[in-house]
N, C-alpha and C positions, 0 to 999 in steps of 0.2 A: 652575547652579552648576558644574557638572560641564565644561562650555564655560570658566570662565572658568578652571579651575583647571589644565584644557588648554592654555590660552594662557600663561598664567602659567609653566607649565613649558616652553613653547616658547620663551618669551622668555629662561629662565633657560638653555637650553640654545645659542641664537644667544648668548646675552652672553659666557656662558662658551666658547664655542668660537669667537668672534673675539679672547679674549683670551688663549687658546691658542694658536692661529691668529696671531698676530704675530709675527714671522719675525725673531730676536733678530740682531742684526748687531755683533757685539762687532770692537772694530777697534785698532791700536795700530803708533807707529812703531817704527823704529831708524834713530838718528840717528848721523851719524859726520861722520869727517873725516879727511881723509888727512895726510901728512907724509911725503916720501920713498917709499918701497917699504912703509910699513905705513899698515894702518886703525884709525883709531880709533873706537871705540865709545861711546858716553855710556849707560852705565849706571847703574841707581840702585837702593840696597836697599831694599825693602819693609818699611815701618814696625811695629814691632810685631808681628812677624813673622816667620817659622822658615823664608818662602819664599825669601829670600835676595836676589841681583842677578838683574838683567832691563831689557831696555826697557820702552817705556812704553805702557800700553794698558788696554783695559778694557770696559764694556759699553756699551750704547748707549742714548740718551734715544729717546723713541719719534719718530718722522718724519726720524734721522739718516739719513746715508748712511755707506757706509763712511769714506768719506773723513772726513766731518764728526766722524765719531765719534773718528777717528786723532787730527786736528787738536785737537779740544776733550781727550783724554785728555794728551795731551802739551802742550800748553798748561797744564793744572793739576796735572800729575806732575812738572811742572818748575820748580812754583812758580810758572809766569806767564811763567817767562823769554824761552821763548818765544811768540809770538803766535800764536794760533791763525791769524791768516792768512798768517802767513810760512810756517807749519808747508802751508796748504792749495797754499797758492803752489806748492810745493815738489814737495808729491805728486799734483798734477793729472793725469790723464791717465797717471796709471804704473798699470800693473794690478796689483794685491797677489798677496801670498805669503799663496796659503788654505790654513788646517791647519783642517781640518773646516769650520766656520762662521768662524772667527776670522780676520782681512785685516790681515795686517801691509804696511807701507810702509816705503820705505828714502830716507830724507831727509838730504843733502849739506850741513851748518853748517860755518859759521864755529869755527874755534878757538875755544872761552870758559874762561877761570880756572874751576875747580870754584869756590873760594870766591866766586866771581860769580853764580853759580846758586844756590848754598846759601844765601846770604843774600837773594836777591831778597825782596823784602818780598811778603807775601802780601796782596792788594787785600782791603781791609776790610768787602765787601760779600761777599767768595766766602764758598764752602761750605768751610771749615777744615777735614775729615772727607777733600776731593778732594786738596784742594791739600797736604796735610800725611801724604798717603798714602805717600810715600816722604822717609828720613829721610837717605841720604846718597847723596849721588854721584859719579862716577868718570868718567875715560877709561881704559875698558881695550880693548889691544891686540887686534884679533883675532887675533892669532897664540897668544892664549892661551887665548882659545874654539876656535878650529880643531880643537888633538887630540881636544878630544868629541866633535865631531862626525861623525867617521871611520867611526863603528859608530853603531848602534840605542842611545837613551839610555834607560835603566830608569830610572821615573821615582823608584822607592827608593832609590835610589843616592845617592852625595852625588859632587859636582864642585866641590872645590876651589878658589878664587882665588888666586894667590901671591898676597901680606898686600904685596908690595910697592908694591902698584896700585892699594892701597884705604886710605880715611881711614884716620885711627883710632880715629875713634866708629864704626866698622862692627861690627856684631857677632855676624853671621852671613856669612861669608866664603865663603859657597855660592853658586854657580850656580843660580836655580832651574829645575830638570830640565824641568818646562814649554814654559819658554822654549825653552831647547835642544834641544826635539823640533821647536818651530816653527823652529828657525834650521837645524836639520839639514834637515829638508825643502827649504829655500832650497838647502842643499850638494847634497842630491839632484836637486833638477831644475834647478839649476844659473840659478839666480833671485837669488842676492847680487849687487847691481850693482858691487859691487867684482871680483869673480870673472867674471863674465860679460861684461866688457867685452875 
């Protein structure tokens, strides 16, 4: 008895410590597009939520890779709009922007109408929870993310959006601070493909 009850706790200890032991790969782009001497940003506010704007990201299903993970968050934070293989297309072979564990990508689109994106129809087989995770979306300038990034962001702090750049179903006109530590890091070591080219 005493054998099996041995086993039984070893097995409980293997099970639980390869599901410990799974190595989380949270991944997520930013997407833009130039015009002239500025960059644009595809931003979009977090539903239901006091987190404000950001790009698009998140955690990962188990056997992703970073990439895959980037690709399928942004695919369904975007409504679908865009394809997750356009999205992979895009960031093959680019190394990410790592803040801790998290791998952001910096993906080159096409100009799209916001009201183009906003309405894309959400496919009727997806998970409504993924795809409905974010409620509005933007181009915003980075010349207007730029001044946070200058210094260390407190992530108490609130950041601002001019109102001129955002719907007007926005309703949290925040930056979220998050974000902005991972995009400063990009200014620090100097990994914005806008910047660094």
């Amino acid at each position: 008895m005493r054998h099996f009850h041995n086993g039984c706790l070893a097995l409980a200890i293997i099970l639980t410590s390869s599901i410990h032991a799974r190595a989380e790969r949270p991944a997520g782009t930013v997407l833009y597009f130039k015009s002239g001497k500025e960059v644009y940003l595809l931003l979009a506010e977090h539903a239901n939520s006091s987190r404000g704007w950001a790009g698009f990201g998140g955690g990962d299903q188990e056997g992703e890779s970073y990439t895959q993970t980037a690709a399928r968050k942004t695919h369904e934070e975007t409504r679908g709009h865009f394809a997750s293989a356009q999205i992979l297309a895009s960031i093959k072979g680019q190394t990410p922007l790592m803040d801790g564990t998290y791998a952001t990508y910096f993906a080159e689109v096409p100009f799209v109408p916001i009201p183009v994106i906003a309405q894309t129809e959400i496919p009727k087989e997806a998970d409504l929870d993924a795809y409905g995770e974010r409620s509005a979306f933007a181009w915003i300038p980075f010349s207007a993310v730029e001044p946070y990034l200058q210094e260390d962001i407190d992530r108490k702090k609130q950041y601002p959006i001019d109102a001129k750049y955002l719907p007007a179903e926005s309703t949290v006109p925040l930056f979220w601070p998050i974000w902005l530590t991972n995009m400063r890091k990009g200014i620090i070591e100097k990994t914005l493909p806008w910047i660094a080219e």
